[in-house]
C-alpha positions in Angstrom: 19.0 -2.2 1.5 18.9 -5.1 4.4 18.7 -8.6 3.5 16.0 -11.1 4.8 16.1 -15.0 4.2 13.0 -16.8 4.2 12.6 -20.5 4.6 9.6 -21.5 2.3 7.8 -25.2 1.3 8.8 -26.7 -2.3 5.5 -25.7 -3.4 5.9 -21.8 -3.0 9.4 -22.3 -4.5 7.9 -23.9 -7.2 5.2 -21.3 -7.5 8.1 -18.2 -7.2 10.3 -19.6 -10.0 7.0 -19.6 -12.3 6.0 -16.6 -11.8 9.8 -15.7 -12.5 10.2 -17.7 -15.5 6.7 -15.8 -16.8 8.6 -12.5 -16.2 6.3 -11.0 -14.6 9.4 -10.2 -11.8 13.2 -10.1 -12.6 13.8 -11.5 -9.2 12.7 -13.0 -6.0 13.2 -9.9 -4.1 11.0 -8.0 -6.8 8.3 -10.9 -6.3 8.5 -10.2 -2.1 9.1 -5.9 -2.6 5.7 -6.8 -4.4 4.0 -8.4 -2.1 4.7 -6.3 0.8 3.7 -3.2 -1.3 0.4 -4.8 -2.0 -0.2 -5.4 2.1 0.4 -2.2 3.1 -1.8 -0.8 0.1 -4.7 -3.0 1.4 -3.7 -2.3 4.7 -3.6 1.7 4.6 -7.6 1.3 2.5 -8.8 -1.5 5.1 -8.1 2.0 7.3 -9.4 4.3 5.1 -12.4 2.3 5.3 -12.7 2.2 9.1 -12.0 6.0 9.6 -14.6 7.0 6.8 -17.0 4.6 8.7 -16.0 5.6 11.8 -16.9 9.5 10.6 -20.0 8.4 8.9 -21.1 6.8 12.3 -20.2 10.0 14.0 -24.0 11.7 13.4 -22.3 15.2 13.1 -23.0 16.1 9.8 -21.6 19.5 8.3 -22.2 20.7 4.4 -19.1 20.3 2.2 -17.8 23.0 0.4 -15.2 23.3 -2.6 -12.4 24.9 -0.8 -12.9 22.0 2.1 -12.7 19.5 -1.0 -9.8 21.0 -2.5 -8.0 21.4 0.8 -8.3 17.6 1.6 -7.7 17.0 -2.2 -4.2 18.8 -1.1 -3.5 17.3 2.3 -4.0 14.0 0.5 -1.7 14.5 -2.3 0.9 15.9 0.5 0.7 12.7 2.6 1.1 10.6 -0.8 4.2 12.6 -2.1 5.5 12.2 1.8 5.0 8.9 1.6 6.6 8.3 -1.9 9.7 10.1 -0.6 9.8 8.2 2.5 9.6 5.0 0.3 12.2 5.9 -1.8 14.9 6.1 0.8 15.2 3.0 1.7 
């Protein structure tokens, strides 16, 4: 695991340590693992959004059946356990 230091106002500080001191995180690096994880959540559904937009907007429309349903279902939980794996390495 690499190291990063960050240079913050008193304020954050201040607001870091509470949030500590609530123990709602052990550290400062769980506080920051935290926050990153919650940016590239809203990140990767700020994305979903646009693609699913972008398909709605496409004007080809095509019935759904189960087995198309249950083969995303798949490719989705595929890219999630890929994903978890790839997380887990670092």
């Amino acid at each position: 695991m690499k190291s990063i230091n960050i240079s913050l106002p008193e304020s954050m500080q201040a607001y870091i340590e509470e949030q500590l001191a609530s123990g709602a995180y052990g550290t400062a690096s769980e506080y920051f693992s935290e926050l990153v994880r919650q940016d590239q959540k809203r990140k990767e559904q700020a994305r979903l959004e646009t693609l699913l937009l972008e398909g709605l907007d496409s004007g080809e429309v095509t019935p759904m059946t189960a087995e198309d349903w249950s083969d995303i279902r798949q490719a989705v939980r595929e890219r999630v356990a890929k994903n978890n794996d790839a997380g887990q390495g670092e």
